[in-house]
C-alpha positions in Angstrom: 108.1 -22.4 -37.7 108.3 -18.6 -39.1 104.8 -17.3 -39.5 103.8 -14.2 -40.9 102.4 -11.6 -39.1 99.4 -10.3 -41.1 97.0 -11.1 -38.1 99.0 -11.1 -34.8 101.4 -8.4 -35.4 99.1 -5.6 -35.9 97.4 -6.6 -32.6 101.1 -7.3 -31.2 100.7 -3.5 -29.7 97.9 -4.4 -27.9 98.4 -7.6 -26.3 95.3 -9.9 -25.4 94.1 -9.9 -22.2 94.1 -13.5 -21.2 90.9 -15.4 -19.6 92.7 -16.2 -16.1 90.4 -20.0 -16.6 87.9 -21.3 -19.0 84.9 -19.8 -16.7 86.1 -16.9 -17.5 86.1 -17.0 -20.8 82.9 -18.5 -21.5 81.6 -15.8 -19.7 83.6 -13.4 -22.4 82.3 -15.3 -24.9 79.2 -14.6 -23.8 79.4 -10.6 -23.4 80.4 -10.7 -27.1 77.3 -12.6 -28.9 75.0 -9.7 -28.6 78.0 -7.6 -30.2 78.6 -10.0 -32.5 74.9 -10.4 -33.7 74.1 -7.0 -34.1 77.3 -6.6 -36.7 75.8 -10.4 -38.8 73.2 -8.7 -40.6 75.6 -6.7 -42.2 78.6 -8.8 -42.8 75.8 -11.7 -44.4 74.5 -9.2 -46.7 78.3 -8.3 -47.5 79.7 -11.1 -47.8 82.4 -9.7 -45.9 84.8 -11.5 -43.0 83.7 -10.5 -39.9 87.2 -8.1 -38.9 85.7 -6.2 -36.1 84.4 -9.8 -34.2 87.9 -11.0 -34.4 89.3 -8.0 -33.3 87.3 -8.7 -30.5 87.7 -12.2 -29.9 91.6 -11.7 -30.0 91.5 -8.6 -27.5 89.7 -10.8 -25.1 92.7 -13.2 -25.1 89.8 -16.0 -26.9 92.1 -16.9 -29.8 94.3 -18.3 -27.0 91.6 -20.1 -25.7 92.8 -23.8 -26.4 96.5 -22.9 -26.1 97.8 -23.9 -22.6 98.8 -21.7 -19.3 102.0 -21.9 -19.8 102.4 -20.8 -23.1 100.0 -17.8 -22.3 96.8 -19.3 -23.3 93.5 -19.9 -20.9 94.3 -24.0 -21.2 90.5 -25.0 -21.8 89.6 -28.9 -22.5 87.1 -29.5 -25.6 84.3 -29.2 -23.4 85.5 -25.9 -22.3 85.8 -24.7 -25.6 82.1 -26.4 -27.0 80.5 -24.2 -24.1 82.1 -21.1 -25.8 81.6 -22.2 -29.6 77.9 -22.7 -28.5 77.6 -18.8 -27.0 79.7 -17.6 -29.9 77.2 -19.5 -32.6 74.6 -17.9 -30.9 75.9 -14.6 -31.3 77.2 -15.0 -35.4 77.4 -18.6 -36.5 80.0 -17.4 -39.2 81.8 -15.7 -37.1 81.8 -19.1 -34.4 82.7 -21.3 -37.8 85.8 -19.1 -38.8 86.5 -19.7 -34.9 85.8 -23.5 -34.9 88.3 -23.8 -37.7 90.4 -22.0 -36.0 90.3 -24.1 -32.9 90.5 -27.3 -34.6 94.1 -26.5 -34.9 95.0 -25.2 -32.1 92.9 -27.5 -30.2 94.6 -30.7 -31.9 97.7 -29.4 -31.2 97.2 -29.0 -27.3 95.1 -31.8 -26.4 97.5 -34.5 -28.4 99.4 -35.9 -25.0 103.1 -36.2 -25.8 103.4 -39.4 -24.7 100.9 -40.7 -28.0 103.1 -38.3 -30.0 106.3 -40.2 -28.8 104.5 -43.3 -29.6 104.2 -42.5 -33.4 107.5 -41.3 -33.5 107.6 -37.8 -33.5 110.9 -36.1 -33.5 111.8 -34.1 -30.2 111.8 -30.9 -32.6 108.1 -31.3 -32.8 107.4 -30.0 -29.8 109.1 -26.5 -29.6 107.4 -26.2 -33.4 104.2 -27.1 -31.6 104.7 -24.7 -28.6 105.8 -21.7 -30.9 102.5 -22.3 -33.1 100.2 -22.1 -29.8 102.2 -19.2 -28.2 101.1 -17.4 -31.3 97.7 -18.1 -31.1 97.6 -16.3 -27.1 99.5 -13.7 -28.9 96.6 -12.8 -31.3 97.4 -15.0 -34.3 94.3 -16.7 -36.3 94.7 -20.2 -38.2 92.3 -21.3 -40.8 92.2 -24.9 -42.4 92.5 -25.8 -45.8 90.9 -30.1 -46.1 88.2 -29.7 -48.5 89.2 -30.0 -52.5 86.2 -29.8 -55.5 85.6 -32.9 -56.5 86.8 -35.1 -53.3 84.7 -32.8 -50.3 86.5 -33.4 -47.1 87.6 -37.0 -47.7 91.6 -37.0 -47.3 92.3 -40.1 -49.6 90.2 -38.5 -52.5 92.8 -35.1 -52.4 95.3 -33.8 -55.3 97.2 -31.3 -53.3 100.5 -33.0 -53.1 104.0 -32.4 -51.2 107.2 -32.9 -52.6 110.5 -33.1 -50.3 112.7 -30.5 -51.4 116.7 -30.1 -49.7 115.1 -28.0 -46.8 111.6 -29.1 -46.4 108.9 -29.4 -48.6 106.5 -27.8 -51.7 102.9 -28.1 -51.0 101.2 -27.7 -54.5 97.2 -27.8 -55.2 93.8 -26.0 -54.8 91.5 -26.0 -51.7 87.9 -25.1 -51.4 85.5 -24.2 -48.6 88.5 -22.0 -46.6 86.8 -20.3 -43.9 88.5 -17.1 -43.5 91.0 -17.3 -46.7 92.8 -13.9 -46.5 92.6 -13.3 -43.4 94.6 -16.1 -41.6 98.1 -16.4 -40.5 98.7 -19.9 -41.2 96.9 -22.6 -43.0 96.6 -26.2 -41.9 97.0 -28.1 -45.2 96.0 -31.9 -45.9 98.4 -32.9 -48.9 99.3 -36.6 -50.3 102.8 -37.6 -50.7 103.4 -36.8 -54.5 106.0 -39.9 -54.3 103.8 -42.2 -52.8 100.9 -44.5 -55.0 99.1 -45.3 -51.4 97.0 -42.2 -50.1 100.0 -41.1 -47.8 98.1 -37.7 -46.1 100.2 -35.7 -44.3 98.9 -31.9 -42.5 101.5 -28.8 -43.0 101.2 -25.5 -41.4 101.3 -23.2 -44.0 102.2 -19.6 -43.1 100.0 -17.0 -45.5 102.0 -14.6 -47.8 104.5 -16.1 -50.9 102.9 -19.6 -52.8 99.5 -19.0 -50.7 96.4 -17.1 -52.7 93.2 -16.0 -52.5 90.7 -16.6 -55.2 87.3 -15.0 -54.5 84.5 -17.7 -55.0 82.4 -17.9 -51.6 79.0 -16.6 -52.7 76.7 -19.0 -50.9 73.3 -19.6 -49.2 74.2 -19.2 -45.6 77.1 -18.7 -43.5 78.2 -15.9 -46.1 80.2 -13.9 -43.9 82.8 -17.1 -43.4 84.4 -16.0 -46.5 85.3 -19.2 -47.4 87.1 -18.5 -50.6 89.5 -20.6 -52.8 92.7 -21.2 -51.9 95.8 -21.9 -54.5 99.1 -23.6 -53.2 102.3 -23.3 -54.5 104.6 -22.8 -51.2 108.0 -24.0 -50.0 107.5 -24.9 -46.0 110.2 -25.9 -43.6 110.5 -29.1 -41.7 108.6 -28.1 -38.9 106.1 -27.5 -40.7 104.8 -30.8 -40.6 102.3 -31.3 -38.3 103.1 -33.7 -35.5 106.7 -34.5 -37.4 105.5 -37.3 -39.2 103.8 -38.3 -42.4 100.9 -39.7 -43.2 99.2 -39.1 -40.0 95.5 -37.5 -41.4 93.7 -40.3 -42.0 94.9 -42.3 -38.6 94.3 -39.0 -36.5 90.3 -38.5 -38.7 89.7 -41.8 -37.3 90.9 -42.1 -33.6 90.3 -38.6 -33.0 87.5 -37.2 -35.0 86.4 -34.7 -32.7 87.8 -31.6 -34.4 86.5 -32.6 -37.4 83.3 -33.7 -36.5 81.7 -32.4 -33.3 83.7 -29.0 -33.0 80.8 -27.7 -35.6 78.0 -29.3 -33.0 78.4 -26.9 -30.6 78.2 -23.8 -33.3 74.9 -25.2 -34.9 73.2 -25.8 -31.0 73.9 -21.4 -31.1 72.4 -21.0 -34.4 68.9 -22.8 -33.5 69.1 -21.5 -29.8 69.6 -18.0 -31.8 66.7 -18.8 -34.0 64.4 -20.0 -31.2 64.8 -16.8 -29.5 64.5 -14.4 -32.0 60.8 -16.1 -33.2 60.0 -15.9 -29.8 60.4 -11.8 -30.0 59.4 -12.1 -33.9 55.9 -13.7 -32.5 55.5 -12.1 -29.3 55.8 -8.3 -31.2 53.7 -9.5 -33.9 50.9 -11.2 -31.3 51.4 -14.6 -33.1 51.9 -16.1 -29.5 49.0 -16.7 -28.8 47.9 -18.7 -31.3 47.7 -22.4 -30.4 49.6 -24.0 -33.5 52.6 -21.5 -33.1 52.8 -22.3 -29.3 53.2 -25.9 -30.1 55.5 -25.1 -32.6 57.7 -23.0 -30.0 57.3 -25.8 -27.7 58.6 -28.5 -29.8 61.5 -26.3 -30.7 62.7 -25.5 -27.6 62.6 -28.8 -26.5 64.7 -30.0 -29.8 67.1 -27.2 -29.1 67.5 -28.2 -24.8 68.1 -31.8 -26.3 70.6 -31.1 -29.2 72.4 -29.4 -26.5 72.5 -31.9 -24.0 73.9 -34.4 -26.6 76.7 -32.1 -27.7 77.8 -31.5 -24.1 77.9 -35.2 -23.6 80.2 -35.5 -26.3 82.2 -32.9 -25.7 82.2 -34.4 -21.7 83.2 -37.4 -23.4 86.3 -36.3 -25.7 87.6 -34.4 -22.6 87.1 -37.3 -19.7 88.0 -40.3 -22.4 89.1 -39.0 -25.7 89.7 -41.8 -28.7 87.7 -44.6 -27.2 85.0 -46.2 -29.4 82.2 -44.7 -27.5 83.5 -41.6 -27.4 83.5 -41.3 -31.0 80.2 -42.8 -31.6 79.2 -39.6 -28.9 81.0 -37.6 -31.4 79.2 -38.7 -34.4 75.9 -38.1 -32.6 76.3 -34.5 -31.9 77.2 -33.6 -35.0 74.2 -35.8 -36.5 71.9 -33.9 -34.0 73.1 -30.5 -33.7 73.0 -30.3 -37.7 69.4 -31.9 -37.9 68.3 -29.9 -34.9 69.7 -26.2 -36.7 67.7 -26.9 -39.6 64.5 -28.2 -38.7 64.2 -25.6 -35.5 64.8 -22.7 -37.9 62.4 -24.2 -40.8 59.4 -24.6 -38.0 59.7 -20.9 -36.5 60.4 -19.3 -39.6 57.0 -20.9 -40.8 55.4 -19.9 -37.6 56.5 -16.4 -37.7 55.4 -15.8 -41.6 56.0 -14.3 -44.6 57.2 -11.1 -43.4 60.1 -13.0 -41.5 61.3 -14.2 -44.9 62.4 -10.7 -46.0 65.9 -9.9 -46.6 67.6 -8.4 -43.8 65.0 -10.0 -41.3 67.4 -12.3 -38.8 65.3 -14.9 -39.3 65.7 -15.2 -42.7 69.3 -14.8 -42.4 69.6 -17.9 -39.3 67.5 -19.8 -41.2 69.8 -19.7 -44.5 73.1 -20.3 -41.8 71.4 -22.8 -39.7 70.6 -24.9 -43.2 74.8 -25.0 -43.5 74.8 -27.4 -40.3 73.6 -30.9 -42.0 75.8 -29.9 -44.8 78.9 -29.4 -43.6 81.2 -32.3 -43.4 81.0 -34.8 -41.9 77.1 -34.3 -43.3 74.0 -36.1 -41.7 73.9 -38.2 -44.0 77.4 -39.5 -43.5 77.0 -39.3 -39.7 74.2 -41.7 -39.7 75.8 -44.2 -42.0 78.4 -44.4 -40.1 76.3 -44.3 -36.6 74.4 -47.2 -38.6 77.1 -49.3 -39.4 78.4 -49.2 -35.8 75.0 -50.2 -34.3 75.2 -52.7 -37.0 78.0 -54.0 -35.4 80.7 -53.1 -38.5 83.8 -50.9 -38.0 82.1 -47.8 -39.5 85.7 -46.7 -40.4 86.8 -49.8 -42.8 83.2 -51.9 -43.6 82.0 -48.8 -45.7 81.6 -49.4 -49.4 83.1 -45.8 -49.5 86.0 -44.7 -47.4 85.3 -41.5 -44.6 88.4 -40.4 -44.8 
């Protein structure tokens, strides 16, 4: 696969520095939050993609993070890489979103055993696409995804954008909504339908930026501005490899088996936001001599206890998608955190920002600003109330994937 080099090859100069193993590069991670939170305030009241954050992130060799060893990357497992989404969200949720999305390809790419891949039937080609597109990342390149379509949200059957086979590949055609750092990617993983198909055939293309790809500028939202999560307009000719996996129609199966990178890669990034907003009431209270009051203690109290909790559920899942990914509890684990770790977000920031008062509703207050991102987290798909429909048909004792009145996917 030929990929441009809007990203990687400025940075191609200076290579990343590769974490030598995932301890390492949590601990990165973590030396950049406090960078990375003292540039949010700006880029939220901007509006504008976080460059300097990424500039960061691929210096420190993170972008690499889910690619393996041997193709130059640090070879983390999803738990590896919750830890850091979680220190990263702390730091500048948007900035850990655009980062999330970005791992959710690179991540599905790596952690996909060949032997599975074999099984579906993907040609031997696949994999020296595959290796190419995870080199890049330890090079420096960034990869956005492109699911979400107005009108049909994030569920795959409900999309328009189609693909055509053409003499050397295919034409992906349509609109996509909700990009998280449109413009600024190097590639773009695509859902589209087979255009010659009347079943909801969903295949995944990587679609390099630059001729057919555009930008239209529409993300002007409540929270989580600085994702830049514009429009994106398709009219692009691809190449055979760049079908994802080498095989058609693979979304919806993959959505359902494996749902963690599209469901519990946010967890981790909403358990930063409400740790960030839990620590920043506490300095909020304690300058303002709030802490002393016996209602705001409480209120602390209960939130750091919701916050401890919400983490300790995400980890389990991600424990869980490392040590046994697919199985059926797995994914319920999966399902949970994201459940939780939105729920907790919102509710955590809701309950300080009303215990540290009006003067922590300002514009430009952090507060104000973590408690706009923080309300994203139950929002984003798969939303709370998805999550707990489908949590409630499996307690239920339904397939929560095919006994819905409504399909997930």
């Amino acid at each position: 696969m030929t990929l441009p080099t809007a990203s990687a090859a400025q940075h191609r100069d200076s290579r990343p520095d590769p974490p030598a193993d995932p301890a390492r590069a949590l601990a990165r991670a973590r030396d950049l939050a406090p960078r990375f939170a003292a540039r949010a305030g700006h880029h939220d009241a901007s509006g504008s993609f976080p460059a300097d954050d990424f500039a960061d992130l691929r210096a420190h060799g993170l972008l690499g993070l889910l690619a393996p060893a041997r193709l130059g990357g640090c070879g983390a497992t999803f738990a590896d890489y919750a830890a850091v989404a979680t220190e990263l969200g702390a730091g500048a949720g948007a900035t850990a979103l655009i980062f999330n999305m970005h791992a959710s390809v690179t991540g599905a790419l790596a952690h996909t055993p060949d032997d599975l891949v074999r099984q579906l039937g993907a040609p031997d080609s696949f994999f020296a696409a595959r290796d190419r597109v995870l080199a890049r990342a330890a090079e420096g390149a960034l990869y956005a995804v492109a699911m979400s379509e107005r009108g049909a949200g994030s569920r795959l059957s409900q999309i328009t954008t189609a693909y055509h086979r053409t003499g050397s590949g295919y034409r992906v055609t349509g609109a996509k909504t909700f990009v998280s750092g449109a413009g600024h990617a190097d590639a773009y993983l695509v859902a589209a339908r087979d255009a010659g198909s009347d079943e909801p055939r969903i295949s995944y293309f990587l679609v390099p930026a630059g001729e057919g790809v555009r930008v239209e500028h529409t993300w002007d939202s409540l929270g989580m501005r600085a994702t830049g999560s514009h429009d994106l307009h398709l009219d692009a000719e691809v190449g055979p490899d760049a079908l994802l996996g080498g095989l058609e129609g693979l979304a919806v199966l993959l959505a359902q088996v494996m749902p963690q990178w599209l469901v519990a890669s946010y967890s981790a990034v909403y358990v930063g936001v409400a740790r960030a907003a839990l620590q920043e009431a506490v300095s909020h209270l304690r300058d303002r001599g709030l802490h002393t009051l016996p209602a705001v203690r409480a209120r602390v109290g209960r939130a750091d206890a919701a916050v401890a909790a919400a983490g300790l559920v995400v980890a389990e899942a991600a424990r869980r998608v490392t040590e046994q990914p697919g199985t059926p509890e797995t994914n319920r684990w999966v399902w949970r955190a994201k459940l939780t770790a939105g729920d907790t977000a919102a509710e955590v920031a809701s309950s300080v920002l009303e215990a540290a008062g009006a003067s922590a509703t300002r514009r430009g207050h952090p507060l104000e600003r973590l408690y706009r991102d923080a309300r994203c987290g139950a929002l984003q798909p798969a939303t709370s109330d998805v999550c707990a429909d489908w949590l409630g048909t499996a307690a239920l004792q339904d397939d929560p994937d095919r006994d819905a009145q409504v399909p997930r996917w």
